[in-house]
C-alpha positions as CSV (number, residue, x, y, z in Angstrom):
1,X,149.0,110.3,-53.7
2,X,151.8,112.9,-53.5
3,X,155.8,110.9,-53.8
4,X,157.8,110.9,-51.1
5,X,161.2,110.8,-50.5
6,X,163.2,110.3,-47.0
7,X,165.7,112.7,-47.8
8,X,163.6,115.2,-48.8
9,X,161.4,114.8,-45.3
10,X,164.8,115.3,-43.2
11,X,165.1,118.4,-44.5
12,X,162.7,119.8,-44.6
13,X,161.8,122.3,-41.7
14,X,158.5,122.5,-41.7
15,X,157.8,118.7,-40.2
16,X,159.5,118.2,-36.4
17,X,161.2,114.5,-36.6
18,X,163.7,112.7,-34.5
19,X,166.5,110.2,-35.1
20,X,165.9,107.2,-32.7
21,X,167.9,104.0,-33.3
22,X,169.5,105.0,-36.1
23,X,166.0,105.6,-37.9
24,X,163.9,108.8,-38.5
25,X,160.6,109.2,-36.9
26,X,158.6,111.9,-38.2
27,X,155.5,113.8,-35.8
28,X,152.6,112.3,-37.2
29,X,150.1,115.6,-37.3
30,X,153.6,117.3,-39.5
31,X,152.8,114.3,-41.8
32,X,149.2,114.3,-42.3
33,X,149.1,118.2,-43.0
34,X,152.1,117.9,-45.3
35,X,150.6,115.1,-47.5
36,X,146.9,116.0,-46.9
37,X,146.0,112.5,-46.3
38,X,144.2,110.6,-43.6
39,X,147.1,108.3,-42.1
40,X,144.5,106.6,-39.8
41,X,146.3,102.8,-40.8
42,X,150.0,104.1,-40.0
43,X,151.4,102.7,-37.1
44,X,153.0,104.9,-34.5
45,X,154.5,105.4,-31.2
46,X,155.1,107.9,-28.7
47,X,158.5,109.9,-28.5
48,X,159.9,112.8,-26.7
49,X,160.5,116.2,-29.2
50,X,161.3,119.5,-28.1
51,X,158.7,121.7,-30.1
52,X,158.6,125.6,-29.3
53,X,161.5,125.0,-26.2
54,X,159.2,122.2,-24.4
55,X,159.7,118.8,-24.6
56,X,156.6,116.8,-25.4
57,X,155.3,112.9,-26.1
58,X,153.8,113.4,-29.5
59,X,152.7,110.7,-32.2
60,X,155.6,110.3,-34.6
61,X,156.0,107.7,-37.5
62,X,159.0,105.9,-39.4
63,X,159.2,106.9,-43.0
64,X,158.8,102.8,-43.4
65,X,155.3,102.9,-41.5
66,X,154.1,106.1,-43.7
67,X,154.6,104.0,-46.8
68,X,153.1,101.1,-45.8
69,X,150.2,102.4,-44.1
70,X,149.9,104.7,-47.3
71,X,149.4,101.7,-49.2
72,X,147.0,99.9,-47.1
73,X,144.0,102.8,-47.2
């Protein structure tokens, strides 16, 4: 299981997330390519992002629901 670190996840470019709340919410599809798991017991919701100039509902996930679905599988 590759470590992660919130910081790190912020800023990095390469995975589209979104403070809401105070709290980070990461696009769930980012996540699952980045750590090259299946995240299939994370929890998520829906949230507006603007990916590419459009503003979609995609699947995003708190760094707090990663872990813990993470350890569930």
């Amino acid at each position: 299981m590759k470590p992660l670190k919130e910081k790190l996840l912020i800023k990095d470019a390469t995975i589209n997330k979104i403070q809401f709340d105070t709290e980070w919410f990461f696009k769930f599809d980012d996540m699952t390519y980045y750590l090259k798991e299946d995240l299939s017991a994370v929890e998520f919701i829906y949230l507006p992002m603007i990916i590419e100039g459009n503003q979609e509902y995609v699947k995003c996930a708190s760094f707090d629901d990663i872990i813990r679905g993470r350890r569930e599988l």
